[in-house]
C-alpha positions as CSV (number, residue, x, y, z in Angstrom):
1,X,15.8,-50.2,4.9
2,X,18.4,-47.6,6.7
3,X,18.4,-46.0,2.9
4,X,14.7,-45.7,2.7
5,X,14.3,-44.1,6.3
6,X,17.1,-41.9,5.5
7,X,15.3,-40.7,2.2
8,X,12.0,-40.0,4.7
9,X,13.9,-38.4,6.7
10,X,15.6,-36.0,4.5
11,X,12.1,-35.3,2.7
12,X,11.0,-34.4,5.5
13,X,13.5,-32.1,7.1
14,X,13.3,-30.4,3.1
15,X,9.9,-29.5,3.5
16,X,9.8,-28.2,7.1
17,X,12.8,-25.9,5.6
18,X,10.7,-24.5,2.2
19,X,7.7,-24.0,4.8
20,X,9.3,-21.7,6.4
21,X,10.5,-20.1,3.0
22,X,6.6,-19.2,2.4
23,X,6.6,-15.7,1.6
24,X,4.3,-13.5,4.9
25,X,0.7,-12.4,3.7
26,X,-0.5,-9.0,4.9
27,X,-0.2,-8.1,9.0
28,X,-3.8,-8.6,10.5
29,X,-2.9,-5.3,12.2
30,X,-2.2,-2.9,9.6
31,X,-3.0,-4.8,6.4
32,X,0.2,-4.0,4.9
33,X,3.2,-6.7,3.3
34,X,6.0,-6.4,5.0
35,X,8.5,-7.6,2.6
36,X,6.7,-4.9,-0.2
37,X,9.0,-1.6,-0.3
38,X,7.7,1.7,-1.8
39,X,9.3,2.7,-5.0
40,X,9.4,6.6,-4.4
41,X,13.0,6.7,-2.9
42,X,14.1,4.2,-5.9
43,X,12.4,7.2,-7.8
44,X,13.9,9.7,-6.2
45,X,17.7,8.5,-6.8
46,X,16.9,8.3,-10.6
47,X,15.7,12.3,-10.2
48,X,18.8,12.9,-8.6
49,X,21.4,15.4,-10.4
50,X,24.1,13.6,-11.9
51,X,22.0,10.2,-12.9
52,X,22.7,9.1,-16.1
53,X,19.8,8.0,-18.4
54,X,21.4,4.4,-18.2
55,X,21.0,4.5,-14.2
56,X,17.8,6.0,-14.2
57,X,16.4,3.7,-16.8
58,X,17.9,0.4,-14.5
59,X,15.9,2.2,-11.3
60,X,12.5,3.3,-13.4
61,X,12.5,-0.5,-14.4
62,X,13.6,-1.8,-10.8
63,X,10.7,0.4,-9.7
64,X,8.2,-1.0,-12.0
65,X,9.2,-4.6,-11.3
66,X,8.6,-3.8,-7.2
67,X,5.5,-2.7,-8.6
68,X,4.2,-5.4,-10.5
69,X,5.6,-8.2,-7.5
70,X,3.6,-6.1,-5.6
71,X,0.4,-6.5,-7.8
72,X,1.0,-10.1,-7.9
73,X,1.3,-10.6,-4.0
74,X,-2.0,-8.5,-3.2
75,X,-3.9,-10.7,-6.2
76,X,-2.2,-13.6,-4.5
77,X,-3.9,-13.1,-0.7
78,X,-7.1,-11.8,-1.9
């Protein structure tokens, strides 16, 4: 019985802890996601003299891949 309240217990406590790990939807205020982050200074570093093609190929693809989660949240709220 102690195991089985225990168990409840714990469920519980887990999902009041993932709730809170919901990721935000757009501010009424501004419309905008807060946890989004423009891609033009990860851009911008890659333009930068001295970047090898190796470094600006990793930040052209970390750009497009901010990009495309970005994509995916907007589909997600609409």
């Amino acid at each position: 019985m102690t195991a089985g309240i225990a168990g409840r217990m714990a469920g519980a406590a887990l999902v009041v802890a993932l709730a809170g790990c919901a990721a935000p939807g757009p501010t009424p205020a501004t419309g905008a996601y807060p946890r989004l982050v423009p891609v033009e200074p990860i851009l911008d570093r890659a333009a930068e003299p001295g970047a090898t093609a190796a470094e600006t190929e990793a930040l052209e693809s970390r750009a497009a891949a901010l990009r495309a989660r970005a994509a995916a949240l907007r589909a997600r709220d609409i």
